[in-house]
Backbone bond lengths (Angstrom), bond angles and torsions (degrees), N, CA, C in turn:
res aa  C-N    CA-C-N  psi(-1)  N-CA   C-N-CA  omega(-1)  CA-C   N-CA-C  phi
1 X - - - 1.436 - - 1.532 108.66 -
2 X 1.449 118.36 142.74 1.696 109.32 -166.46 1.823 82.98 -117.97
3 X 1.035 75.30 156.19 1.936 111.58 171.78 1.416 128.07 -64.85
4 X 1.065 126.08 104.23 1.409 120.02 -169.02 1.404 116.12 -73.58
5 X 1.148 135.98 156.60 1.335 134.04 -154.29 1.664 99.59 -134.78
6 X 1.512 121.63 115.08 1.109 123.29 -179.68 1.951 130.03 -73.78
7 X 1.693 93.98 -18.65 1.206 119.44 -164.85 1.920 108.96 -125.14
8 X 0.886 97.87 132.30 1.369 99.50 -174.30 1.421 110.80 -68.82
9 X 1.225 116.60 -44.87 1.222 131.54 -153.98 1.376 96.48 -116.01
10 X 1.659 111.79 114.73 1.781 129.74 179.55 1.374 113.89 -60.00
11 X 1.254 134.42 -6.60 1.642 141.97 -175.15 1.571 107.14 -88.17
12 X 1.533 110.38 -40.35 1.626 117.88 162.11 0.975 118.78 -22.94
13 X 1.498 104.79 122.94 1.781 116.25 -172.02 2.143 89.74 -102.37
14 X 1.234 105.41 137.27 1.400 112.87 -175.73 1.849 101.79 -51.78
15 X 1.486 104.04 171.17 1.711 97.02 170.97 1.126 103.57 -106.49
16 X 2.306 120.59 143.28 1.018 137.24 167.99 1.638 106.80 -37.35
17 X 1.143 133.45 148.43 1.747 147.69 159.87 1.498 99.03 -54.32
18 X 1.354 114.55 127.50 1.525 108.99 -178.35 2.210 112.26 -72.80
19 X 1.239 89.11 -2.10 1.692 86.97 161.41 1.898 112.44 -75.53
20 X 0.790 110.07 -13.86 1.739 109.22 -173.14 1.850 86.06 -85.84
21 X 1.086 127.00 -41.83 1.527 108.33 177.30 1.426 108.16 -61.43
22 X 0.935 106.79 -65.60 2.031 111.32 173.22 1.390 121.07 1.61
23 X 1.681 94.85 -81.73 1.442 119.97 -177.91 1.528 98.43 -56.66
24 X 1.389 129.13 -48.22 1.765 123.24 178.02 1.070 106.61 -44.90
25 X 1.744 128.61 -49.72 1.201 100.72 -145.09 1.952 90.43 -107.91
26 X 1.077 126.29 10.34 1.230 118.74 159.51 1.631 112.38 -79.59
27 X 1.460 128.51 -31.50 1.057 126.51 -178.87 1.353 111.20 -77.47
28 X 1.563 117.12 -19.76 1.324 106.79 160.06 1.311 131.53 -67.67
29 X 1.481 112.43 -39.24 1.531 128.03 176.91 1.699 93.95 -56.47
30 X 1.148 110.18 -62.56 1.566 100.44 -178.87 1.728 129.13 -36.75
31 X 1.255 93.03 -44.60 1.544 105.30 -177.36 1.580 109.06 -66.64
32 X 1.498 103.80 -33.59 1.703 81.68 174.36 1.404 112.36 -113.58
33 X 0.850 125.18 20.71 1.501 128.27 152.92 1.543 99.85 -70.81
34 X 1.144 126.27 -78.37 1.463 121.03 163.49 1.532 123.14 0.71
35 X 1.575 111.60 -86.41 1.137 153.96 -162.97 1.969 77.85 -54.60
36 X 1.616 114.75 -60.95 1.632 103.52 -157.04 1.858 117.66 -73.86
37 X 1.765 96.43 -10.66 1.358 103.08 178.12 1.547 108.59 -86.32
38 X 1.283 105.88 -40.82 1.218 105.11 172.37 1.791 130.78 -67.19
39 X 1.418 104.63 -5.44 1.503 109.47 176.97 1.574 100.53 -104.49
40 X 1.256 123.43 -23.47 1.656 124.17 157.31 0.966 98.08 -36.30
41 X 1.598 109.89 -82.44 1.527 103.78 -136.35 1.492 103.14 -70.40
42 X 1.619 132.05 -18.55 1.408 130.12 178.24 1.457 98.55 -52.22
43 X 1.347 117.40 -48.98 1.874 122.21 -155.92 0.911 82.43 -63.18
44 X 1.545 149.64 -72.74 1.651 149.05 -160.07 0.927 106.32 -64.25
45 X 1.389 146.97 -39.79 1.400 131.86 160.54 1.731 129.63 -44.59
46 X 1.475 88.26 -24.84 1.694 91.34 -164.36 1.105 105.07 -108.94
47 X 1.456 112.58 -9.47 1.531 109.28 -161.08 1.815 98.72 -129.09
48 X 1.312 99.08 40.03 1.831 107.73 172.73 1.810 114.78 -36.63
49 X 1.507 90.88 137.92 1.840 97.93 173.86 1.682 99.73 -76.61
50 X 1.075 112.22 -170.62 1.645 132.86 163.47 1.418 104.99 -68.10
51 X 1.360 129.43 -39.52 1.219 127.06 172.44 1.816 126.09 -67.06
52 X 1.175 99.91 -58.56 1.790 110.08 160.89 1.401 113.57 -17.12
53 X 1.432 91.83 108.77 1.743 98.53 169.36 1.097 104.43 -109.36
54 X 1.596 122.35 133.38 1.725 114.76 162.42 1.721 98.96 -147.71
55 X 1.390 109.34 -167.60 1.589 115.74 -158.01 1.300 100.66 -59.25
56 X 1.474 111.44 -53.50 1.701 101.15 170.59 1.541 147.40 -43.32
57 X 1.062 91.96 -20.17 1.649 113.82 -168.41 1.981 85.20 -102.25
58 X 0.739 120.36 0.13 1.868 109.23 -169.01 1.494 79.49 -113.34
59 X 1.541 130.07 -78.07 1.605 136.05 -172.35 1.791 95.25 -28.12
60 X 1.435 122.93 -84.22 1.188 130.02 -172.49 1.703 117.32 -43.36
61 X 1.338 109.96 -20.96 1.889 107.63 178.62 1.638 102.76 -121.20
62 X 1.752 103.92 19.87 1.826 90.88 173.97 1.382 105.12 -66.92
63 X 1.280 125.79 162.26 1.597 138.38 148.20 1.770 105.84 -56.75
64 X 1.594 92.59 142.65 1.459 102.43 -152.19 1.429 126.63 20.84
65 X 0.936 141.09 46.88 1.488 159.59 151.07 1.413 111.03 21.63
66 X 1.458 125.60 -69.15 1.395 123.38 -166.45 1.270 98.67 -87.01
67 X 1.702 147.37 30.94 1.325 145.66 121.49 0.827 120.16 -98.39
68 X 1.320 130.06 -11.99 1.283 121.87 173.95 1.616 100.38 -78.84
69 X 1.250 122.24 -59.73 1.126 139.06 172.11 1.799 117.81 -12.68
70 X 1.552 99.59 -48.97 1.102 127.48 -151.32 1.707 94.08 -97.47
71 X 1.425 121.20 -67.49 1.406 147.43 -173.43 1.192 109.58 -62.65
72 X 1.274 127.54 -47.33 1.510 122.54 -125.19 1.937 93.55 -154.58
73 X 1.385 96.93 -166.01 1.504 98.66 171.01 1.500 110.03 -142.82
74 X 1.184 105.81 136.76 2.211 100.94 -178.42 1.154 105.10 -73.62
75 X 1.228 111.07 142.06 1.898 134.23 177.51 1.165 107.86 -141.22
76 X 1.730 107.47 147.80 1.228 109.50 179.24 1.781 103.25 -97.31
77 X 1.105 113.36 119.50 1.179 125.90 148.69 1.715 152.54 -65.20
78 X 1.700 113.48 112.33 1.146 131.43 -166.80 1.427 110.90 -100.83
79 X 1.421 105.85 123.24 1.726 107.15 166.11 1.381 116.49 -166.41
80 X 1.712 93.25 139.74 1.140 130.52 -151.90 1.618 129.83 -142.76
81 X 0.945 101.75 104.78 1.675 98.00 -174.11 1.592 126.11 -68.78
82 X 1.146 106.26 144.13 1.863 102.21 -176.05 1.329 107.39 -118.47
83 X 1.480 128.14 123.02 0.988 134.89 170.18 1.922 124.92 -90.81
84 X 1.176 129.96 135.18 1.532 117.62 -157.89 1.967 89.25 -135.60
85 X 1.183 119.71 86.81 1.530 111.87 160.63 1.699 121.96 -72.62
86 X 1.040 132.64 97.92 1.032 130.65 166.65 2.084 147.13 -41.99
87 X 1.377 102.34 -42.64 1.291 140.90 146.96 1.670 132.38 -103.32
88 X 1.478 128.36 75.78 1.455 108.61 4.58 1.677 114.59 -117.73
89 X 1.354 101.46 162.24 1.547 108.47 -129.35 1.894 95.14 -76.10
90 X 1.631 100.27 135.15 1.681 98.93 -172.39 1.710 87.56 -143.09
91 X 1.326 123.75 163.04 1.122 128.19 136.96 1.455 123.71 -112.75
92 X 1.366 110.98 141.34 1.300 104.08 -178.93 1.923 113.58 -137.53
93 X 1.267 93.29 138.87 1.613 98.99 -165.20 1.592 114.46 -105.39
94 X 1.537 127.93 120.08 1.620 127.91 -170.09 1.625 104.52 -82.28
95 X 1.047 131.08 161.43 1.517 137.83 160.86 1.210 106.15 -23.44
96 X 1.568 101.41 132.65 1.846 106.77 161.46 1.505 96.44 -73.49
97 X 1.100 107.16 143.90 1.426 122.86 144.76 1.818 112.37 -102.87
98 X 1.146 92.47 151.68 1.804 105.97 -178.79 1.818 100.21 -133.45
99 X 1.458 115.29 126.52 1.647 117.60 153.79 1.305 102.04 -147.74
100 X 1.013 104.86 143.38 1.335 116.39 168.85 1.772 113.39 -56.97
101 X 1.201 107.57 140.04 1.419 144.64 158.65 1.448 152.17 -147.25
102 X 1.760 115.35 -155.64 1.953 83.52 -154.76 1.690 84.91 -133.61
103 X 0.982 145.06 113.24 1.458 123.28 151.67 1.688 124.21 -76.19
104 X 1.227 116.51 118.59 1.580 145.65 174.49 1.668 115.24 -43.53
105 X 1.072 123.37 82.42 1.628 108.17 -177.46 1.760 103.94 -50.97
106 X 1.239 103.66 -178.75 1.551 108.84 -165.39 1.342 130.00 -84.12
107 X 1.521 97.00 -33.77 1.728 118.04 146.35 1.425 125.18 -30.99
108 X 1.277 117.73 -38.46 1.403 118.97 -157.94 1.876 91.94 -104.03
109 X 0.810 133.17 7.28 1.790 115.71 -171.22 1.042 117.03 -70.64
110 X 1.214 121.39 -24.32 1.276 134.01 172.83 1.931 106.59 -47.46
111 X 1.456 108.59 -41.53 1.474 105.88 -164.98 1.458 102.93 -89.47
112 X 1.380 113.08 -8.03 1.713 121.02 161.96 0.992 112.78 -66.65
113 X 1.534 130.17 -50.16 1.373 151.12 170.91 1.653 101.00 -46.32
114 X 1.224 121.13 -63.91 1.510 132.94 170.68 1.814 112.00 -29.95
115 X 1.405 82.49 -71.05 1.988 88.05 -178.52 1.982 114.33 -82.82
116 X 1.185 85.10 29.28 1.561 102.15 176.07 1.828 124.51 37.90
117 X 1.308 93.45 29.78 1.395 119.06 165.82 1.682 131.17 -46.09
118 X 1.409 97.68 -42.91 1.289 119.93 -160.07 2.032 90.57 -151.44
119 X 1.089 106.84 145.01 1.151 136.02 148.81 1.658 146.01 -87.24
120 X 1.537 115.53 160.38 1.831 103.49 177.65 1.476 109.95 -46.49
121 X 1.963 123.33 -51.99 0.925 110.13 -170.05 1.256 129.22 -59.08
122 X 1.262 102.23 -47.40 1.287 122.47 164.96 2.040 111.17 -17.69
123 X 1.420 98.71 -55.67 1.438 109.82 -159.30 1.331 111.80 -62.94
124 X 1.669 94.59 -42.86 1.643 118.90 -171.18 1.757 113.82 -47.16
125 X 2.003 98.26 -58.52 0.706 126.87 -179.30 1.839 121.34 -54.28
126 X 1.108 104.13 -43.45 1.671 114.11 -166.51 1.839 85.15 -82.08
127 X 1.291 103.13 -47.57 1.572 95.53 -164.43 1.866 120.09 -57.27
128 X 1.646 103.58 -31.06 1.369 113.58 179.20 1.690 111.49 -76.00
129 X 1.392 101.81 -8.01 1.593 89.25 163.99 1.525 114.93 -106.17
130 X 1.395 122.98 1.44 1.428 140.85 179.42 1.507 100.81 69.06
131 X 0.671 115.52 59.12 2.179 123.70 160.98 1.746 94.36 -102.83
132 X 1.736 78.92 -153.93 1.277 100.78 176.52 1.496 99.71 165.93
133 X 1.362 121.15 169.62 1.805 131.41 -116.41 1.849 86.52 -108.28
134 X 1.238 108.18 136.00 1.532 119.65 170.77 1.565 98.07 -120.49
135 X 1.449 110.79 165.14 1.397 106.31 -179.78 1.669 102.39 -159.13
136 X 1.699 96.19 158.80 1.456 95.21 179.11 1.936 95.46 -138.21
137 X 1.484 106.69 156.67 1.398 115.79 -175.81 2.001 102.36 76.83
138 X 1.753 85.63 -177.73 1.203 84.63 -167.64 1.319 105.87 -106.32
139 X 1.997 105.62 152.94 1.305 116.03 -143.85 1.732 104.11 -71.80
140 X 1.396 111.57 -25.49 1.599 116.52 -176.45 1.354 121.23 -85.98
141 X 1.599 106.87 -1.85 1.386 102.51 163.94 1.632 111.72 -125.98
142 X 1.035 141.41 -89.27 1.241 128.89 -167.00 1.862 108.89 -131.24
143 X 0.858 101.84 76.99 1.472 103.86 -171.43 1.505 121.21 -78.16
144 X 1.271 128.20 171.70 1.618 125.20 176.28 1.351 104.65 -134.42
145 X 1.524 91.57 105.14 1.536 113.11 -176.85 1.858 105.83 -101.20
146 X 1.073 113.50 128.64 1.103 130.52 -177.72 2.054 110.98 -123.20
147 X 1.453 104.28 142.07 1.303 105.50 172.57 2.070 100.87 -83.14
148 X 1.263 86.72 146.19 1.897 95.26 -172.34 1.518 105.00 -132.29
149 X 0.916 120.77 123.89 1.717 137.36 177.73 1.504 103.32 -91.18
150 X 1.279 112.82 109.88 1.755 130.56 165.54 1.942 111.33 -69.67
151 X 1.428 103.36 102.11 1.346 110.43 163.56 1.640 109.01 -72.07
152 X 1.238 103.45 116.38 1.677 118.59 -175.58 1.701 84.83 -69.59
153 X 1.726 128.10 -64.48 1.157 111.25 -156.35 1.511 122.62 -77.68
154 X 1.964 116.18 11.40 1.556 101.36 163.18 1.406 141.38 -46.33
155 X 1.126 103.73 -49.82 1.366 122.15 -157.77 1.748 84.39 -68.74
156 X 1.552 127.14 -57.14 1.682 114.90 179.52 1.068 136.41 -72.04
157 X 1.253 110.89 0.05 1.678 129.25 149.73 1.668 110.84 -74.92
158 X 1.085 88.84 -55.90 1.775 96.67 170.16 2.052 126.09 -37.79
159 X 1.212 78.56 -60.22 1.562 121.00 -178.38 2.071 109.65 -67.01
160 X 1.665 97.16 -55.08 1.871 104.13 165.77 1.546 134.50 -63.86
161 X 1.431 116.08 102.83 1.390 93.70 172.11 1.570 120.69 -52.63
162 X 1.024 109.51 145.35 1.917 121.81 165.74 1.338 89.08 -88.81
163 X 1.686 100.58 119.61 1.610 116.29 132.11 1.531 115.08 -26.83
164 X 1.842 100.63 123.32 1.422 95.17 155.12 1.171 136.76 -43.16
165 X 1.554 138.93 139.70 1.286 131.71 145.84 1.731 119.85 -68.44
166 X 1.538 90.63 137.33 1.440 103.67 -179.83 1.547 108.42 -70.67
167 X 1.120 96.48 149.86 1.888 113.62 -168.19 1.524 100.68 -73.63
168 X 1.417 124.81 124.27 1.230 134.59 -155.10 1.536 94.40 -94.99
């Protein structure tokens, strides 16, 4: 029995499986879907409103700036008072306030200590709970230095999606 021959011509290279186009042209769609999210978010990065807050805009409006800069790290700062009536029982919450400020790594207290910011007790105190010193205003005139406790697990809460909740 002889072999049937699909192609006239013996030099004929067989044809690719039309799944090998598929996967091409989905990997193309992919690539610029990519490519267009990723040039978004550059344009919005670069091209900030008046509103846009990011690290730059916090470094450049910390209190005393070129120590913080140097010392410490700029944060934006939230505060807010909580009210708790018991009889009968309410909570009630005042305006956030937001200003920028600097928290002090632990190394540097000494130069807090220097611009008379902070004190021994001060040191004793913040150090036996293992923090270390955040601050608001500027450091050469009357600043508000507060001891600040670093949650190790923000940033991986931050960072973890949460499982959906199931629809109640």
């Amino acid at each position: 029995m002889a072999r049937r021959r699909t192609s006239t011509n013996l030099n004929d290279e067989p044809e690719a499986p039309a799944k090998n186009s598929i996967g091409v042209k989905l990997a193309i769609w992919a690539a610029i879907f990519v490519i267009g999210v990723g040039l978004g978010a550059s344009l919005t990065t670069l091209n900030p409103t008046s509103r846009t807050i990011d690290a730059l805009t916090l470094d450049v409006n910390a209190p005393s700036r070129d120590f913080c800069n140097s010392y410490g790290a700029s944060a934006l700062v939230t505060t807010n008072r909580i009210f708790v009536t018991l009889n009968p029982f309410g909570i009630y919450v005042s305006q956030s306030d937001a200003v920028p400020g600097c928290v002090v790594l632990p190394n540097n207290w000494n130069l807090l200590l220097q611009k008379n910011a902070i004190n021994d007790g001060d040191i004793r105190s913040c150090r036996d709970r293992m923090n270390t010193f955040g601050y608001t205003g500027d450091l050469d005139k009357t600043p508000r230095v507060d001891c600040v406790y670093e949650t190790k697990d923000a940033q991986q809460k931050l960072l973890t999606p949460k499982p959906p909740k199931p629809p109640a």
